[in-house]
KEGUSE-540185 format. One record per residue (C-alpha): residue in three letters; residue number from 1; x, y, z. Coordinates in Angstrom, 1 decimal, decimal comma. Example, Ala and Ser with C-alpha at 12.3 -4.5 7.8 and 13.67 -1.06 7.14 Angstrom:
! residues 2
+---------+-----+--------+--------+--------+
: residuo : num :      u :      v :      w :
+---------+-----+--------+--------+--------+
:     Ala :   1 :   12,3 :   -4,5 :    7,8 :
:     Ser :   2 :   13,7 :   -1,1 :    7,1 :
+---------+-----+--------+--------+--------+
***
This chain:
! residues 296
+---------+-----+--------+--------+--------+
: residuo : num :      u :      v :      w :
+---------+-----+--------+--------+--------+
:     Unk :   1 :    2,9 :   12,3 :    5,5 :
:     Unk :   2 :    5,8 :    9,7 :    4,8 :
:     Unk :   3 :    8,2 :   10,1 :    1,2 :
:     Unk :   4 :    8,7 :    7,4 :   -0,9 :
:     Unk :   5 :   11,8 :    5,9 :   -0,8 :
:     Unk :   6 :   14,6 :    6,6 :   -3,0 :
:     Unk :   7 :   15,3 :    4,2 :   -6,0 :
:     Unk :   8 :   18,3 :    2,6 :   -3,8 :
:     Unk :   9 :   15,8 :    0,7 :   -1,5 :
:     Unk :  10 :   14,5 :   -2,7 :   -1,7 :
:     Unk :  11 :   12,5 :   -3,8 :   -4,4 :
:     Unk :  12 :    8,8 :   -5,1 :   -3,7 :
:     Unk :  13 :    9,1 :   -8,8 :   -2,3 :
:     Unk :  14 :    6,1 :  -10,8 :   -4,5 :
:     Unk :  15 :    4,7 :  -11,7 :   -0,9 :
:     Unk :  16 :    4,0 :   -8,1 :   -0,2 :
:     Unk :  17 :    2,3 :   -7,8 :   -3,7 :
:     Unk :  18 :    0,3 :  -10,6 :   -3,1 :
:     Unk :  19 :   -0,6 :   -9,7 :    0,3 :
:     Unk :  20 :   -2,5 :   -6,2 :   -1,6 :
:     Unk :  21 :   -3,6 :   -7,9 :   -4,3 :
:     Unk :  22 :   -5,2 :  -10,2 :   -2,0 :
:     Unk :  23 :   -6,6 :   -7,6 :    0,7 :
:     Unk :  24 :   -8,1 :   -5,6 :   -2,6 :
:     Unk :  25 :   -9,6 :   -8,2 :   -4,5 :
:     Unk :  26 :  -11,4 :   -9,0 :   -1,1 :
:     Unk :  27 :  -12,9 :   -5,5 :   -0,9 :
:     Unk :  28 :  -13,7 :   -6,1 :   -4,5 :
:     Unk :  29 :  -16,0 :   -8,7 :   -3,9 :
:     Unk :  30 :  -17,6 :   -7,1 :   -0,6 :
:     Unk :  31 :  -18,5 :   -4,0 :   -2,0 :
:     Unk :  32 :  -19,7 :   -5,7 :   -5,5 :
:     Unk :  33 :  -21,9 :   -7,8 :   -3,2 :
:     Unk :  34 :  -23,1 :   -5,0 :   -1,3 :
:     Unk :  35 :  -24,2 :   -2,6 :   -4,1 :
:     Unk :  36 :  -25,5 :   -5,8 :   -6,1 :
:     Unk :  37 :  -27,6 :   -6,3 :   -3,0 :
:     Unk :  38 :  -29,0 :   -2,3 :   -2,9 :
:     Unk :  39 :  -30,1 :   -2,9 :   -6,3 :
:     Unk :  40 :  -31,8 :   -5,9 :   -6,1 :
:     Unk :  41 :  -33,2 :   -5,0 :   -2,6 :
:     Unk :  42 :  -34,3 :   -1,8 :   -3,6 :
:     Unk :  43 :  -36,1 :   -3,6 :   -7,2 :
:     Unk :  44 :  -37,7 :   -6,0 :   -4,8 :
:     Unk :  45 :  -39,2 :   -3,5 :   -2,5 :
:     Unk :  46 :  -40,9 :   -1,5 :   -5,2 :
:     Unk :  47 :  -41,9 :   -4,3 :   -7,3 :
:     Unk :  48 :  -44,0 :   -5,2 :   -4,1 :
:     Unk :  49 :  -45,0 :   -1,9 :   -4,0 :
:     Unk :  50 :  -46,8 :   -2,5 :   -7,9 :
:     Unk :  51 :  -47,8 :   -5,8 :   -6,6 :
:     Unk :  52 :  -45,3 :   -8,0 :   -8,8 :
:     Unk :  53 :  -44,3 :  -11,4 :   -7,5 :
:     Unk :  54 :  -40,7 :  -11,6 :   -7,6 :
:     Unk :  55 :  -38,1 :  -14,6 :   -6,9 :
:     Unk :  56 :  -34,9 :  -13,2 :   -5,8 :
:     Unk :  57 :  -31,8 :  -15,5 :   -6,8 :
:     Unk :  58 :  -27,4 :  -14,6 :   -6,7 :
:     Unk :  59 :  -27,7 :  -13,6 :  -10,8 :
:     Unk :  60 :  -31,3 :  -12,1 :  -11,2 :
:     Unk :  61 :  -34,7 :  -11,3 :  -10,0 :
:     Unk :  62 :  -37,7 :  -13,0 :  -12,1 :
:     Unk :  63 :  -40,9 :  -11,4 :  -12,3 :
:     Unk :  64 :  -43,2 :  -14,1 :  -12,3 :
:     Unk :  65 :  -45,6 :  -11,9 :  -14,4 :
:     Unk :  66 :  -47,2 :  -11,7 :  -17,8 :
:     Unk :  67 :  -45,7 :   -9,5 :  -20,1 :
:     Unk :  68 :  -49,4 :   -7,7 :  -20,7 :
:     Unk :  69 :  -49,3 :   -7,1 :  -16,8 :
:     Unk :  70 :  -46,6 :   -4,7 :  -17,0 :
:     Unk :  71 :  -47,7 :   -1,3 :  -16,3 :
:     Unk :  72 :  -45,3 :    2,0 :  -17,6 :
:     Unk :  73 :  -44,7 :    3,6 :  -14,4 :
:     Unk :  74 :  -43,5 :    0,1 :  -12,7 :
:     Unk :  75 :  -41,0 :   -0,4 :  -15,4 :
:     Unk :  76 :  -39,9 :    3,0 :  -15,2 :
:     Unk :  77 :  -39,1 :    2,9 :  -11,4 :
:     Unk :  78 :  -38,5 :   -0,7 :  -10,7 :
:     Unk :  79 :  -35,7 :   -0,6 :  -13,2 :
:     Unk :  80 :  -34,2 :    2,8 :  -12,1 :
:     Unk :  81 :  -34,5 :    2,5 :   -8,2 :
:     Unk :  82 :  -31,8 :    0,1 :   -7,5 :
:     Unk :  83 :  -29,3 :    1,7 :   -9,1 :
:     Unk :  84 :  -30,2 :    5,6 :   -8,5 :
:     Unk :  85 :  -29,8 :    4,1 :   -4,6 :
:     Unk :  86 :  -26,6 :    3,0 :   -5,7 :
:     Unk :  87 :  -25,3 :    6,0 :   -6,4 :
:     Unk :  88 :  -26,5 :    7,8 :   -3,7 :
:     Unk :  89 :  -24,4 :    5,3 :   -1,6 :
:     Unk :  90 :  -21,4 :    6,0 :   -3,8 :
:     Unk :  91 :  -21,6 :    9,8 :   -2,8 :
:     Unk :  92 :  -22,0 :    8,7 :    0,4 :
:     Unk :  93 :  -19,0 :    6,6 :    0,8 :
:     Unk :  94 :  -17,0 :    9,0 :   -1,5 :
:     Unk :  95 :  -17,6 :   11,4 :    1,4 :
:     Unk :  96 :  -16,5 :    8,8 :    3,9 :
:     Unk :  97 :  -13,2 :    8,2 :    1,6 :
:     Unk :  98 :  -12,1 :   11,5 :    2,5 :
:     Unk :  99 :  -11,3 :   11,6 :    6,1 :
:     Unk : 100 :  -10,2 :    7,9 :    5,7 :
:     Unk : 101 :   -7,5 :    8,3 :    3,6 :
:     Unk : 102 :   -5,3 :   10,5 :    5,7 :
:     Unk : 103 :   -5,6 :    7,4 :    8,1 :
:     Unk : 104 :   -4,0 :    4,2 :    8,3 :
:     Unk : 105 :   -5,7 :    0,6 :    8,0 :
:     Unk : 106 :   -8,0 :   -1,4 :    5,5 :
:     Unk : 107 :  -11,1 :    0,4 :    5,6 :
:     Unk : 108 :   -9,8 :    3,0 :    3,1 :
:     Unk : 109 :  -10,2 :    0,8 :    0,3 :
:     Unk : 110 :  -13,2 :   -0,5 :    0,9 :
:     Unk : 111 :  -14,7 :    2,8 :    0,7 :
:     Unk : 112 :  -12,6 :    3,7 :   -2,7 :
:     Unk : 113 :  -14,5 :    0,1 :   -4,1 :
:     Unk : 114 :  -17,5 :    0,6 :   -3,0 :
:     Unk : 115 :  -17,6 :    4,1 :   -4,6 :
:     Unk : 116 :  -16,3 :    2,2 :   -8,4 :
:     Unk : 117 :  -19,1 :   -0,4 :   -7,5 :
:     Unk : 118 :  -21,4 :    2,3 :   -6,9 :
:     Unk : 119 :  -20,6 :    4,5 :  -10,0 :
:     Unk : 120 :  -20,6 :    1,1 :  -12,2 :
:     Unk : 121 :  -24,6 :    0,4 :  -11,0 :
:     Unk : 122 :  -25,5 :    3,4 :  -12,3 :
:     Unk : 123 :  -23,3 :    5,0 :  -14,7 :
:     Unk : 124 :  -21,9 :    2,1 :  -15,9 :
:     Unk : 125 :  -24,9 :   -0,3 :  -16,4 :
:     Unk : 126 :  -26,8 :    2,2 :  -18,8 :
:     Unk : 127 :  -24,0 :    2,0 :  -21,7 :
:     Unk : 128 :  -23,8 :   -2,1 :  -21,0 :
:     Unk : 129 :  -27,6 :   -2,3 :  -20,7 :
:     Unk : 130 :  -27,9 :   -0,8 :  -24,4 :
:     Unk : 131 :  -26,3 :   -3,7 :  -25,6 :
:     Unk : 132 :  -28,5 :   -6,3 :  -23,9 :
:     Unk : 133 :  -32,0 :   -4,3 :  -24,2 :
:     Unk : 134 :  -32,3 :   -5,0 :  -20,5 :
:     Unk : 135 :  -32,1 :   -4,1 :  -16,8 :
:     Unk : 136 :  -31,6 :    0,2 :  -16,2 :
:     Unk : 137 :  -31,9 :    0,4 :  -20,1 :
:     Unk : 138 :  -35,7 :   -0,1 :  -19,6 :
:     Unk : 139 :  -36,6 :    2,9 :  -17,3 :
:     Unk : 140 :  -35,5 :    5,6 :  -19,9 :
:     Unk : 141 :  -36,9 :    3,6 :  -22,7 :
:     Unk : 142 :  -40,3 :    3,2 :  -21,2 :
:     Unk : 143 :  -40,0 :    6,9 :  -20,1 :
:     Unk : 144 :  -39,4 :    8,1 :  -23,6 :
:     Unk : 145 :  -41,9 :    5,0 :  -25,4 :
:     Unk : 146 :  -41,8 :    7,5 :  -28,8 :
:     Unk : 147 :  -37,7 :    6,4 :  -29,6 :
:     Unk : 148 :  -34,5 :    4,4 :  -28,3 :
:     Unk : 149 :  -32,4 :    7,2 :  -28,5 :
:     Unk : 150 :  -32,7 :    8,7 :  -25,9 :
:     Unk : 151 :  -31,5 :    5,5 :  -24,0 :
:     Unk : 152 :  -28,7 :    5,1 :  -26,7 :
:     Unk : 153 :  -27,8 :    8,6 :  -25,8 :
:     Unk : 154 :  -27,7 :    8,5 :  -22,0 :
:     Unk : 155 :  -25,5 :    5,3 :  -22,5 :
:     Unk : 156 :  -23,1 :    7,0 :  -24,5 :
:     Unk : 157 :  -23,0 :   10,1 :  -21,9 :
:     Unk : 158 :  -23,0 :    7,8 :  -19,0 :
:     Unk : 159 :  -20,3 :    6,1 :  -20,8 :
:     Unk : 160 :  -18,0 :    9,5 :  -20,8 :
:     Unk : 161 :  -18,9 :    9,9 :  -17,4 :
:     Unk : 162 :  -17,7 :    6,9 :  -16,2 :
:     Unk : 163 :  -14,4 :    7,7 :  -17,8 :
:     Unk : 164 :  -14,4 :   11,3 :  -16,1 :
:     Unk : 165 :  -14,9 :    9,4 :  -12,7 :
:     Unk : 166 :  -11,8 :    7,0 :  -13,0 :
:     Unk : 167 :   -9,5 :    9,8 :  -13,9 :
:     Unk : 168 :  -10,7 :   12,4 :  -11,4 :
:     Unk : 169 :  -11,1 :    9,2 :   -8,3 :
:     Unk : 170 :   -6,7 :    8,5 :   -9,1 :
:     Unk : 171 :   -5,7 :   11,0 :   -6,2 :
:     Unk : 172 :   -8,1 :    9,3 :   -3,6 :
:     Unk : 173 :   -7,3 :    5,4 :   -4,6 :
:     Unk : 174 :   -3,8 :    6,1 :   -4,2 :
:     Unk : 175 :   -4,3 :    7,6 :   -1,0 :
:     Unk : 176 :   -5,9 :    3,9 :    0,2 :
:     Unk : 177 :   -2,0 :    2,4 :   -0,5 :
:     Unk : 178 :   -0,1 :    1,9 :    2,8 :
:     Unk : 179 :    3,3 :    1,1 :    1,2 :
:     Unk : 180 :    5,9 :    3,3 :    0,9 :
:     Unk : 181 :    7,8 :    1,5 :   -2,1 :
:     Unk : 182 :    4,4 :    0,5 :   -4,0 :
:     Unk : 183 :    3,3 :    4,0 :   -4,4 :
:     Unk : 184 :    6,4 :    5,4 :   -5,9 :
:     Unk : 185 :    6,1 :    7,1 :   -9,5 :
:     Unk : 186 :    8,2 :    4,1 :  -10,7 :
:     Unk : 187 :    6,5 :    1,5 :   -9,3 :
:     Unk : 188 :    3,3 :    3,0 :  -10,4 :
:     Unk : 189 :    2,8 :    0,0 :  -13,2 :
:     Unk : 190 :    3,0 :   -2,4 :  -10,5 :
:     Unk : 191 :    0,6 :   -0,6 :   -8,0 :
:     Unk : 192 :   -2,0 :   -0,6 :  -10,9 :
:     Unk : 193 :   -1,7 :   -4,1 :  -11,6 :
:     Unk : 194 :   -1,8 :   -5,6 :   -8,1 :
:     Unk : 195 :   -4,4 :   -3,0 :   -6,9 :
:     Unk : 196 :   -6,7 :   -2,5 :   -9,7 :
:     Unk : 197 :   -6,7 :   -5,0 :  -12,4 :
:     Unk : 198 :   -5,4 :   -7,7 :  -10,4 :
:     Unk : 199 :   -8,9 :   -7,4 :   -7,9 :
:     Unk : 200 :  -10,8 :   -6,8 :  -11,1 :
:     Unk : 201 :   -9,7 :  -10,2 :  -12,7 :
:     Unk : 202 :   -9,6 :  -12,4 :   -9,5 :
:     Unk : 203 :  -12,6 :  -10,7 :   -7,9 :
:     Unk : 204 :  -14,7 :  -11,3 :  -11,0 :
:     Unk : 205 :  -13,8 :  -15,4 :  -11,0 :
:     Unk : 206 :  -14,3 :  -15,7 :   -7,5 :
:     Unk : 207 :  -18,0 :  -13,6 :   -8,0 :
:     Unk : 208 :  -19,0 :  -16,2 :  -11,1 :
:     Unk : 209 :  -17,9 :  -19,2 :   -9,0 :
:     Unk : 210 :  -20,3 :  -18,4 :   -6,6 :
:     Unk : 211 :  -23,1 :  -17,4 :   -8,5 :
:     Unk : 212 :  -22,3 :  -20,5 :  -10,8 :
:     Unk : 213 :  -24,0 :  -22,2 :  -12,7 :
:     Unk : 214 :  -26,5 :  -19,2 :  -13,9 :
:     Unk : 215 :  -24,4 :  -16,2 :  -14,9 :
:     Unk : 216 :  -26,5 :  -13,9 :  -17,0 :
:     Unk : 217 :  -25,2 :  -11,8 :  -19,6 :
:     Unk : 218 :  -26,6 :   -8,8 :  -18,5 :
:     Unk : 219 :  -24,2 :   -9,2 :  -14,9 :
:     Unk : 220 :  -21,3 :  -10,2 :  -17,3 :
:     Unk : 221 :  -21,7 :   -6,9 :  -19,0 :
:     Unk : 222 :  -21,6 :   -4,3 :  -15,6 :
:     Unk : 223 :  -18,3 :   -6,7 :  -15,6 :
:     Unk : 224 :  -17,0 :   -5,5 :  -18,6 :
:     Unk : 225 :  -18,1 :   -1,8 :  -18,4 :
:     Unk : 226 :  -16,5 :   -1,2 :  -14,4 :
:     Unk : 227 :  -13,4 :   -1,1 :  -17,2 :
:     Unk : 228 :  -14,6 :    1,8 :  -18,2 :
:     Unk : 229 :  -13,8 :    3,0 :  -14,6 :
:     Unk : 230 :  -10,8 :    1,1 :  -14,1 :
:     Unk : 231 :   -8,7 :    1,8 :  -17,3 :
:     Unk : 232 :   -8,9 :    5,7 :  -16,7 :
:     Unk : 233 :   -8,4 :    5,1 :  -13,3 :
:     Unk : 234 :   -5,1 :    3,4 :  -14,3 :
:     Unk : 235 :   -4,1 :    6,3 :  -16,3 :
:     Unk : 236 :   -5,0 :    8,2 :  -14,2 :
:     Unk : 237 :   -2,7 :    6,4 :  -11,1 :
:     Unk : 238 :   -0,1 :    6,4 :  -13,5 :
:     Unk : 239 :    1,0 :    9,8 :  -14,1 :
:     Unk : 240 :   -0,5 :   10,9 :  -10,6 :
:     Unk : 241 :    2,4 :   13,0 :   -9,0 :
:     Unk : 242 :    1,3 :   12,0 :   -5,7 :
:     Unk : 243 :    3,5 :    9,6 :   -3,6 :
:     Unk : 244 :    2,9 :   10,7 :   -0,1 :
:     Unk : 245 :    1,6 :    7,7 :    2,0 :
:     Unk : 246 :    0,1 :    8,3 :    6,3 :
:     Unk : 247 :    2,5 :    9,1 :    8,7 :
:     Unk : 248 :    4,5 :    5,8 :    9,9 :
:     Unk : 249 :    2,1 :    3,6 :    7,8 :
:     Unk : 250 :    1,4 :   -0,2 :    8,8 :
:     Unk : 251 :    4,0 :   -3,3 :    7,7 :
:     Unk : 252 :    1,3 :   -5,0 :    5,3 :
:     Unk : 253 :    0,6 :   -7,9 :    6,5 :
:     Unk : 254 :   -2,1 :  -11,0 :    5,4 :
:     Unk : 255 :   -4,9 :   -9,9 :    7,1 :
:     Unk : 256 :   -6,8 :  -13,2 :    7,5 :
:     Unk : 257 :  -10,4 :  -12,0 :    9,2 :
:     Unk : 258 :  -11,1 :   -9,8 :    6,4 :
:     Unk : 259 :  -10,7 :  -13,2 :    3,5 :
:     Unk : 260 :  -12,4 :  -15,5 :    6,3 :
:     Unk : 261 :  -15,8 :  -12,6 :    6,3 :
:     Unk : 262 :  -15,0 :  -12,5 :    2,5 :
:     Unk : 263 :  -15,6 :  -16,6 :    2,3 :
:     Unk : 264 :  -18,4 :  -16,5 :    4,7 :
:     Unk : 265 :  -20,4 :  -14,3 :    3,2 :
:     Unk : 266 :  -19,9 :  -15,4 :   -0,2 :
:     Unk : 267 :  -21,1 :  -18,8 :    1,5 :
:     Unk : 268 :  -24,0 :  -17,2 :    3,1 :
:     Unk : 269 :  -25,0 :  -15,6 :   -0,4 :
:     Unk : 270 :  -24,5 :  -18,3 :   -1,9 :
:     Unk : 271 :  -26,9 :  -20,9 :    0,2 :
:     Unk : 272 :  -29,7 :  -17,9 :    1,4 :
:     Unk : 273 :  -29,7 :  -16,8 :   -2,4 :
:     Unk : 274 :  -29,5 :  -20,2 :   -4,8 :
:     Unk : 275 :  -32,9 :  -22,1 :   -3,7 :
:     Unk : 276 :  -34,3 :  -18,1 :   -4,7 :
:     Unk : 277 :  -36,6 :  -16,5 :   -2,3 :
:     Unk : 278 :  -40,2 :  -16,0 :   -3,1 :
:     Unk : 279 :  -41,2 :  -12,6 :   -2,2 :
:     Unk : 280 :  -45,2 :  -12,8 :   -3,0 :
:     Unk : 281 :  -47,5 :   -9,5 :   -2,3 :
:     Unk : 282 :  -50,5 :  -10,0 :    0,0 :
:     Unk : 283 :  -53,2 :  -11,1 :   -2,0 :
:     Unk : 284 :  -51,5 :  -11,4 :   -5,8 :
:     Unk : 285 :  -53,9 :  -14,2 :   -6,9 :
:     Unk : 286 :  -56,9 :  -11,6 :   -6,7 :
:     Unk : 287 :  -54,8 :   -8,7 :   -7,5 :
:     Unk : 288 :  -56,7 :   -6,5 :   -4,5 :
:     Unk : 289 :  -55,2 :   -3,0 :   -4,7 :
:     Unk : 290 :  -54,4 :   -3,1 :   -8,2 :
:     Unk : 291 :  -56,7 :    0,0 :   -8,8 :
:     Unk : 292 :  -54,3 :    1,5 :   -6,4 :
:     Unk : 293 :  -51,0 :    0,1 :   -8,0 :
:     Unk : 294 :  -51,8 :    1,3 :  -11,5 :
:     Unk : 295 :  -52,6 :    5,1 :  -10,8 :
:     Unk : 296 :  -49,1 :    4,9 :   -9,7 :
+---------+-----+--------+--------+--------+
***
């Protein structure tokens, strides 16, 4: 492991700082897109299971349904597979973090945002969703039909958990920091602005610009709640005693493939996703299989 520097080197050149900020509001926007994706995918492939039209677009997924057709059980796990996937995928890539972070290179932090994306799906959207009456709120409010409060309740436990995740992920996001001067204890404000409210900010606009003009409030609020995340991850950076960086550690440098896949594929989800694609189970009109579908 390399020391930081002493306090009689360099400053941080505002090049280098954009060069992170840069690199981690890419990885922002990839692994938002990717976990967005799960969810939606996974909502999509049981909603065909219950034999629910669906038109699949960059900010939602309509349900071309009648509210009378909804059955219980659908609700319950169309609006809780997505993101229990999600999570899943978080643990996953939390595992993957690991071993990564004692390496040099990139692919450190995308793991470290796809975790936060991950953890936001599931813990974070439950606290957002109470607000809205939407999205993951429904499956524990169609599970417990008698009250709301138990979906009030998981929001505000999900809510502390979120916060407990931020604090206790510090140690492993400042592992994903190459630079020797950034990671110092007193250039720890500057680290957390450049490498996690920085990407946050700039990843968000970039993320409603291509999803413009439909933004729906429900997205807009797993926007707002990933703060939950990110603030105690911040305070968490901030008094973090680590400042040990990989062994002869990489001169950062504007990697330009990883913001030309970034714009490609924000292309790509842009043109595949706007028109919306029509996923329409065999033989809806008729509804054959419906006996099936409802003793589900």
């Amino acid at each position: 492991m390399a020391l930081a520097p002493t306090s009689t080197e360099p400053q941080l050149s505002a090049s280098k700082l954009a060069i992170i900020a840069l690199h981690s509001t890419a990885f922002y926007v990839l692994a938002y897109l990717v976990m967005h994706s799960v969810v939606q995918l996974a909502e999509v492939a049981m909603s065909y299971v219950f034999v629910i039209p669906t038109i699949m677009t960059p900010s939602k997924l309509q349900f071309t349904i009648q509210e009378h057709e909804w059955r219980r059980s659908a609700v319950i796990l169309i609006f809780a597979i997505g993101q229990t996937l999600a999570l899943l995928l978080a643990g996953y890539f939390f595992l993957k973090l690991q071993p990564a972070s004692e390496q040099r290179g990139l692919k450190k932090s995308f793991y470290v945002w796809l975790v936060i994306h991950g953890c936001n799906q599931f813990f974070g959207a439950m606290p957002a969703d109470n607000f809205v009456r939407d999205g993951f709120w429904c499956s524990p409010r169609w599970l417990f039909t008698y009250s709301n409060i138990p979906a009030v309740g998981l929001g505000f436990v999900f809510a502390i958990v979120c916060l407990l995740i931020g604090y206790k992920l510090s140690l492993s996001f400042l592992k994903t920091c190459d630079s020797i001067s950034l990671i110092r204890l007193d250039n720890r404000p500057t680290l957390i602005w450049t490498m996690i409210f920085a990407p946050w900010a700039l990843g968000t606009l970039v993320i409603n610009a291509c999803k413009f003009p439909v933004m729906t409030i429900l997205e807009q609020t797993h926007q707002l709640s990933i703060l939950l995340i990110l603030i105690s991850l911040a305070v968490g950076c901030r008094y973090e005693m680590h400042e040990m960086t990989v062994q002869a550690p990489r001169r950062t440098t504007l990697s330009k493939k990883l913001l030309g896949v970034t714009l490609a594929i924000l292309i790509a989800y842009r043109l595949i996703l706007q028109p919306g694609i029509h996923i329409n189970p065999h033989g809806y009109s008729s509804y054959p299989g419906r006996e099936i579908a409802d003793k589900l």
